[in-house]
C-alpha positions in Angstrom: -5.2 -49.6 15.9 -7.1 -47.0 14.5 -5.5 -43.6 13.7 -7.8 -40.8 15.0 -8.9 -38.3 12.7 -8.0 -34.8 13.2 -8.9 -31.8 11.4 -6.5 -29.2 11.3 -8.6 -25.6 10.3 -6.8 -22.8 8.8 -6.6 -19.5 6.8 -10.1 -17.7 7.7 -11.8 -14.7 7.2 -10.2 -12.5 9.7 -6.6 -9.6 8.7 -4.6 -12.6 10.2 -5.6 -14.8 7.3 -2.1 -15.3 6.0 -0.6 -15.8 9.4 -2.6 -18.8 9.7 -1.9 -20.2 6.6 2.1 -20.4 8.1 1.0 -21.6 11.2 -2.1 -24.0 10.3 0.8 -26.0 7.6 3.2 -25.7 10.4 1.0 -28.1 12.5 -0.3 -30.5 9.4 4.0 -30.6 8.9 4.6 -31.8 12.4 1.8 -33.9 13.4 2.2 -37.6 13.8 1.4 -39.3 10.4 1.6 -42.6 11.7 -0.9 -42.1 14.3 -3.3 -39.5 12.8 -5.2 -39.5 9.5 -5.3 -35.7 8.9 -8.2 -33.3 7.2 -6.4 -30.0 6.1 -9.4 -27.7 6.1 -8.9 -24.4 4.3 -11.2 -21.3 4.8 -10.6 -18.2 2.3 -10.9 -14.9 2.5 -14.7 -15.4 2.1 -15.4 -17.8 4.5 -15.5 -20.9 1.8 -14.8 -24.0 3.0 -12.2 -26.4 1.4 -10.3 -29.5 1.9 -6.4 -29.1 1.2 -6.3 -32.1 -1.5 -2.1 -32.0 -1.5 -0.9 -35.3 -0.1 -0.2 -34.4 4.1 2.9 -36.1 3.8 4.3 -33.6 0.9 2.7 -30.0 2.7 5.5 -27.8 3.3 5.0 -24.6 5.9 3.9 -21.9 3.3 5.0 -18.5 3.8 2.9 -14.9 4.8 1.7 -14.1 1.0 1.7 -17.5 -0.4 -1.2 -18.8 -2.2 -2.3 -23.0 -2.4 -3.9 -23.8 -5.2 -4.9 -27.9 -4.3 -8.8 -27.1 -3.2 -11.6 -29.1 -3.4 -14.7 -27.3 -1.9 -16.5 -28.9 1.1 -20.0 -29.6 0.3 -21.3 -30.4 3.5 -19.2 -28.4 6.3 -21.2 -29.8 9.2 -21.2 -33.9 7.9 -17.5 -33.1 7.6 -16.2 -31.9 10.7 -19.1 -34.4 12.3 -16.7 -37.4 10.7 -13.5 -35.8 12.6 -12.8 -37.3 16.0 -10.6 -34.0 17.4 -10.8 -30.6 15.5 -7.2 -28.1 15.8 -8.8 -25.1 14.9 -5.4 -22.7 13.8 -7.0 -19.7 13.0 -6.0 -16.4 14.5 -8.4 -13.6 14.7 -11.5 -12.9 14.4 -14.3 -15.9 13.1 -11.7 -18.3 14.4 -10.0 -16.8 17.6 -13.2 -15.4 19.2 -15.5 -17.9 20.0 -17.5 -18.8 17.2 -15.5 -21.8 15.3 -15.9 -22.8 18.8 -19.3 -22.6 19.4 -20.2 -24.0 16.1 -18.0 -27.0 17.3 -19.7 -27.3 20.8 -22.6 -27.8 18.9 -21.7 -30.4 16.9 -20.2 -31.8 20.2 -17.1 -32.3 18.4 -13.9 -31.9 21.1 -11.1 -29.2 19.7 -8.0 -27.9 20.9 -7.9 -24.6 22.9 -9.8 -22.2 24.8 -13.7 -22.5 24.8 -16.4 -20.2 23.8 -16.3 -17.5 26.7 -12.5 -17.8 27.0 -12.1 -17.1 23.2 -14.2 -14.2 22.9 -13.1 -12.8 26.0 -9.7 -12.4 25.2 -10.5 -11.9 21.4 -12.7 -8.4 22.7 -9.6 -6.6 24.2 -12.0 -4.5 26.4 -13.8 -6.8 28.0 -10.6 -8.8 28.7 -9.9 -6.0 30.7 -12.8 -5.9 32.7 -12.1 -9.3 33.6 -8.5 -8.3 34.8 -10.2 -5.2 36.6 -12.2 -7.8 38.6 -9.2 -9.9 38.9 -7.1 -7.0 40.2 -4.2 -7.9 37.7 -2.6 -4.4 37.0 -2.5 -3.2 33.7 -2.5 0.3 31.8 -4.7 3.3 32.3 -7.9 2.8 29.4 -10.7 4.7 27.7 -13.0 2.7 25.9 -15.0 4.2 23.2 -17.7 2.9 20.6 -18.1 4.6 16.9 -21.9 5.7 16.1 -22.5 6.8 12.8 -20.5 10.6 13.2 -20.5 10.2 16.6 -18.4 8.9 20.0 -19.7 7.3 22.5 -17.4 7.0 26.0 -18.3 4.2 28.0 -16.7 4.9 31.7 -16.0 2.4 34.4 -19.0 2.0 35.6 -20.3 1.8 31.9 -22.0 4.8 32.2 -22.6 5.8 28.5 -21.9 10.2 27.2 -22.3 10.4 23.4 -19.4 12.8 22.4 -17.7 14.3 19.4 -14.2 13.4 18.6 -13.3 16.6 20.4 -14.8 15.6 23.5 -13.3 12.2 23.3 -9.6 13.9 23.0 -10.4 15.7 26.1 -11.4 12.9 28.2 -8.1 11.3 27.0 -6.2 14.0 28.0 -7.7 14.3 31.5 -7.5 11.0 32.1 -4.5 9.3 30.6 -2.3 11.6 28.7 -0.2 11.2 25.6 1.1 9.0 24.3 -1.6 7.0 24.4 -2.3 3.7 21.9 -5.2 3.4 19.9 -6.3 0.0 19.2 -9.3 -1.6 17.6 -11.0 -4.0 20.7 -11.3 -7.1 18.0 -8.5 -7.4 16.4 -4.8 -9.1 16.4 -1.0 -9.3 15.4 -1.3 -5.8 15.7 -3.2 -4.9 13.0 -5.2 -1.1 13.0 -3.1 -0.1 16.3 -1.6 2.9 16.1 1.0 5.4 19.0 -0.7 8.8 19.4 1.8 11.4 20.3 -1.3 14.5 20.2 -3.9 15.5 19.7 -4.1 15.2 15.3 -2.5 11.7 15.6 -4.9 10.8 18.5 -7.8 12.0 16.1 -6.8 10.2 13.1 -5.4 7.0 14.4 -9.1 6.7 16.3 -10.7 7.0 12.8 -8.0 4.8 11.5 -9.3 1.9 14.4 -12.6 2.5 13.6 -12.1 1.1 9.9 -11.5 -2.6 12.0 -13.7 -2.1 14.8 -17.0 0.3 16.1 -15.1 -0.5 19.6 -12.1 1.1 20.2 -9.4 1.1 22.9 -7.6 4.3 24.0 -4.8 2.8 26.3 -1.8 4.4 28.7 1.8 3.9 26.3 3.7 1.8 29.0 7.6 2.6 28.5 9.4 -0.9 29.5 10.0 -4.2 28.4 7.8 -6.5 26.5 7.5 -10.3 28.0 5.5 -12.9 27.1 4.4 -16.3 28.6 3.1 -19.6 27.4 0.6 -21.3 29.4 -0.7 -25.4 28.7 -3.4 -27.1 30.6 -7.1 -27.2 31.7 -7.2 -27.8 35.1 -3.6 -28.2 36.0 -2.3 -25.3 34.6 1.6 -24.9 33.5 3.1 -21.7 33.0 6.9 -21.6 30.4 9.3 -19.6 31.3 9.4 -15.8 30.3 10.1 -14.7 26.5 11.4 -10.9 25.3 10.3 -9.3 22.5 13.2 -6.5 20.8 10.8 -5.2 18.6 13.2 -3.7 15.5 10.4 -0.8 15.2 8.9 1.6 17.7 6.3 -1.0 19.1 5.6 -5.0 18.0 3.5 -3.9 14.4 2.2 -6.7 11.6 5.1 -5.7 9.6 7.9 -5.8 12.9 6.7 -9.4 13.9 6.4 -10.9 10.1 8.2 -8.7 7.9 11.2 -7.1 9.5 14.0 -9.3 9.9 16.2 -7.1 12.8 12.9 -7.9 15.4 14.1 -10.7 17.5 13.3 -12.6 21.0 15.1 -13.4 23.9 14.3 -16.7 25.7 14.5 -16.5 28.6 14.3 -13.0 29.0 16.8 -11.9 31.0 15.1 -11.2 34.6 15.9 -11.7 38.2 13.8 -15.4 39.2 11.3 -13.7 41.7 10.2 -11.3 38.8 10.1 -14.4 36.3 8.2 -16.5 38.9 5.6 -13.5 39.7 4.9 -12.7 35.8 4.6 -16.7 36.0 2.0 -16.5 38.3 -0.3 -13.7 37.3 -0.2 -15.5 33.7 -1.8 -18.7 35.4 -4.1 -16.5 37.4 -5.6 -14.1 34.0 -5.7 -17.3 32.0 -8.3 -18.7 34.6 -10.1 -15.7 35.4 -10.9 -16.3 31.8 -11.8 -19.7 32.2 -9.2 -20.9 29.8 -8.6 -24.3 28.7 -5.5 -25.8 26.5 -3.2 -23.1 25.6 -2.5 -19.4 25.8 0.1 -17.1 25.5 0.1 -14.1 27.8 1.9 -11.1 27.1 3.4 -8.5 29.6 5.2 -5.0 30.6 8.0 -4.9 32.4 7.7 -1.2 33.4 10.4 0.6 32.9 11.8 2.7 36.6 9.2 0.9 38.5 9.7 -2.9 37.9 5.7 -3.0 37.6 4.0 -6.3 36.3 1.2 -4.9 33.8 -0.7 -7.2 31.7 -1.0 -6.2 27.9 -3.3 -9.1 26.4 -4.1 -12.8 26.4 -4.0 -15.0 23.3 -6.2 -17.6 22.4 -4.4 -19.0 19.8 -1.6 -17.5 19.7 1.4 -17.8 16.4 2.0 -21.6 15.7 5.0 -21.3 13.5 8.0 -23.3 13.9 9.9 -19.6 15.1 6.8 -18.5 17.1 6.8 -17.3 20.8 4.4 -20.2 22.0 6.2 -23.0 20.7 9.6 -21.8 21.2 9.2 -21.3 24.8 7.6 -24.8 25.0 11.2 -26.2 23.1 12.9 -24.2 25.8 11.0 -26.3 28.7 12.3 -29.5 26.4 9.0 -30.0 24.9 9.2 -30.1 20.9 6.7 -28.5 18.4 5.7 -32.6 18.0 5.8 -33.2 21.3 3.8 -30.2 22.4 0.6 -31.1 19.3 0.2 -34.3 21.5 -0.1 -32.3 24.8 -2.2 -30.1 23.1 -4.7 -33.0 21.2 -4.6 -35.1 24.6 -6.1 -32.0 26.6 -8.4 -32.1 24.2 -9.7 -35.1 24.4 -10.4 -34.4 27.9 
């Protein structure tokens, strides 16, 4: 029989780069050799394409700062990926995570793993998730969402009525409308990367210039005091939710550095929760990841609000960590579905 050809896509142009790197060679590691004949595809930093030349069956699961070295550049990008029968595109972040590996796929009418175009960019664009969740009435924080223009603010309000501010003027609106602490988060990014806790109004001032640096669109959210609890979902149309993960963050929130670096963050599976809370945060998971229209995977991430039990939704992700110790796959190995086991789910609802 012949093996189908997958391409596994990883690294990328986006902050996540090395991220990917772990979790792109955790999925060549632990894919089926005797049933697929595997491309590693590597992107760099500057969006060159390459094919990972080391021999599958030797490619270890690099590490967050490790370099590869076995390139050979891809001539032709589009005759390549046309020659692949499923693509795995592992890339986290933006050029990867937010719709346009995707759409460059759908129009090669090649089939890949994960979320489609809208779905993608949805989720990737943290503000416009949240309009979706608005519309979906899935509670989640109090926002402000601001763009960057040149020296100037402009605050987009519900009804995305547009006032061109100063940064001043933006701190005011904050503070009338939220109150501090407040996060400050770049609307296109991930693994928290450019987010910053704003106690006043100095920090609030120069963590939204700090933001700015990653993104012209910027989100000015409510700091929600409780517990953080994320959830796997698998499927197209029939949609299956994990149960519920905790995330003891060994810093003041979940930063790059706390999820990748510090060894004293940890997670709890499953998170310790009465079964009507777990089956609720279940629920609303299922429901966000198809107000998105998402297909394959997603994890969705929660607050547990501390004093008031509420269920607030923090963020979807498209593609979320794919390392051996990530939240995804761990929570699938708690259902008793293996990393291995889990790739096949993942290729077959692909293929669909």
């Amino acid at each position: 029989m012949q093996k189908l050809k997958i391409g596994v896509i990883f690294g990328g142009m986006s902050t996540e780069h090395d991220v990917s790197m772990v979790s792109g060679t955790s999925v060549i590691k632990n894919l089926n050799k005797e049933k697929y004949d595997i491309s590693p595809i590597y992107i760099d930093e500057k969006g060159e394409w390459y094919i990972y030349t080391k021999d599958v069956k030797k490619i270890e699961i690099l590490k967050v700062g490790d370099k590869i070295e076995e390139l050979q550049k891809i001539q032709n990008v589009m005759q390549h990926l046309r020659d692949l029968d499923v693509v795995f595109p592992v890339l986290h972040g933006l050029y990867g995570e937010d719709g346009t590996i995707q759409g460059l796929l759908e129009l090669l009418n090649k089939k890949y793993v994960g979320c489609k175009v809208l779905a993608s960019s949805v989720c990737m664009d943290k503000v416009y998730a949240k309009v979706i969740f608005d519309k979906a009435k899935i509670e989640q924080a109090k926002y402000i969402y601001i763009r960057e223009n040149k020296d100037k603010y402009i605050y987009v309000d519900k009804e995305f009525n547009e006032e061109i501010c100063d940064i001043d003027r933006i701190c005011e609106i904050v503070e009338e409308n939220i109150g501090y602490p407040v996060f400050v988060k770049p609307s296109n990014s991930g693994s928290s990367v450019g987010i910053n806790k704003s106690c006043n109004k100095n920090e609030l001032i120069n963590h939204i210039k700090y933001a700015s640096r990653f993104d012209k669109k910027i989100l000015i959210e409510q700091s929600i005091k409780g517990r953080e609890i994320e959830c796997a979902v698998l499927g197209n149309e029939d949609v299956k939710a994990s149960i519920l993960g905790e995330v003891l963050s060994a810093e003041e929130f979940y930063t790059f550095d706390a999820k990748y670096k510090n060894n004293e963050s940890r997670t709890v599976m499953p998170a310790d929760l009465p079964e009507s809370v777990s089956n609720k945060v279940r629920e609303i998971a299922k429901k966000a990841f198809k107000a998105v229209d998402g297909k394959g995977l997603s994890r969705v991430d929660f607050f547990i609000e501390e004093g008031t039990g509420r269920i607030i939704i923090n963020e979807i992700n498209t593609l979320p960590g794919f390392t051996q110790i990530s939240m995804y796959p761990k929570l699938w190995e708690q259902m008793g579905l293996s990393y291995s086991e889990l790739l096949e789910e993942l290729i077959k609802l692909a293929m669909e």
